[in-house]
C-alpha positions in Angstrom: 117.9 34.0 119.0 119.1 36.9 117.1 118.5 40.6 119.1 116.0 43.0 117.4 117.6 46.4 116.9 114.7 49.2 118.0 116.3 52.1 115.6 114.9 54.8 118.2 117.8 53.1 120.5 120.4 54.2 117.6 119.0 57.8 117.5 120.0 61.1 119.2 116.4 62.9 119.7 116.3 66.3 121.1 113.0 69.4 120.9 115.1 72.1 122.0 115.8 74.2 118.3 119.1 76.1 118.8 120.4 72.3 120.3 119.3 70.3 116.8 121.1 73.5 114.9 124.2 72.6 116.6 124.2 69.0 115.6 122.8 69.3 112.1 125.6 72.3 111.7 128.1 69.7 113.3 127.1 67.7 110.0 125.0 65.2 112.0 122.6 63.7 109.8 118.7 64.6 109.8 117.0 61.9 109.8 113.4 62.5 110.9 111.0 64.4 113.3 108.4 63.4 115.4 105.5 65.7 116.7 103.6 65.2 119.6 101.2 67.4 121.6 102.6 70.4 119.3 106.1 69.9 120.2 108.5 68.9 117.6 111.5 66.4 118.1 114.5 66.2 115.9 116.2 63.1 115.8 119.8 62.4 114.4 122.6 59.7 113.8 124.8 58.7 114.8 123.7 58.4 118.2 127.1 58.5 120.3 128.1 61.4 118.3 125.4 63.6 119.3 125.5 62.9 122.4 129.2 63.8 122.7 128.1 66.8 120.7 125.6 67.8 123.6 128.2 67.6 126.3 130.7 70.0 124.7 127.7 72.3 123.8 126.4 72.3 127.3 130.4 72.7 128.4 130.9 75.8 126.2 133.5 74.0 124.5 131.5 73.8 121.1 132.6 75.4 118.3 130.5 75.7 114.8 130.8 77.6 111.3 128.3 80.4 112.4 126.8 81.0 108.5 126.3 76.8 108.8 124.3 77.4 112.1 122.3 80.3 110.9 121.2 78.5 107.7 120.8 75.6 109.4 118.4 76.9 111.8 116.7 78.3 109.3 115.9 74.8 107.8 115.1 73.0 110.8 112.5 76.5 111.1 110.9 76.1 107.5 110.3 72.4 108.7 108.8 73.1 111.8 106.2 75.8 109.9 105.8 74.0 106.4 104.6 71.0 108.3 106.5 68.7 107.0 108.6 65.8 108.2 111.5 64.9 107.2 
């Protein structure tokens, strides 16, 4: 019997802002959000890549275009407030 693939296993999914910055600025791809009790959830693929991503951001061994980061923050920010989901 073939395995079902659950796609939330295949995605990176993280709430903290200046976090989903860094990956979407590290041109991981956007590909949805999820809100719950007012909190908002990024999610991004591909998976393994964000979470290497995560480890060099949380060693301070990251390194990002800061005009990338700014304007990318600035999107995630306009989805959070238009309401929207991506």
């Amino acid at each position: 019997m073939k395995e079902r693939i659950n796609m939330d296993q295949k995605r990176f999914r993280v709430k903290q802002i200046n976090i989903a910055a860094f990956l979407y600025s590290s041109g991981l791809q956007l590909v949805g959000t999820t809100r719950t009790s007012g909190e908002v959830h990024f999610e991004f693929i591909p998976k393994d890549k964000a979470e290497k991503l995560v480890k060099t951001y949380f060693a301070d061994d990251a390194s990002v275009n800061p005009r990338e980061l700014f304007a990318r923050l600035n999107d995630l920010r306009d989805l959070i407030f238009s309401g929207g989901d991506k």
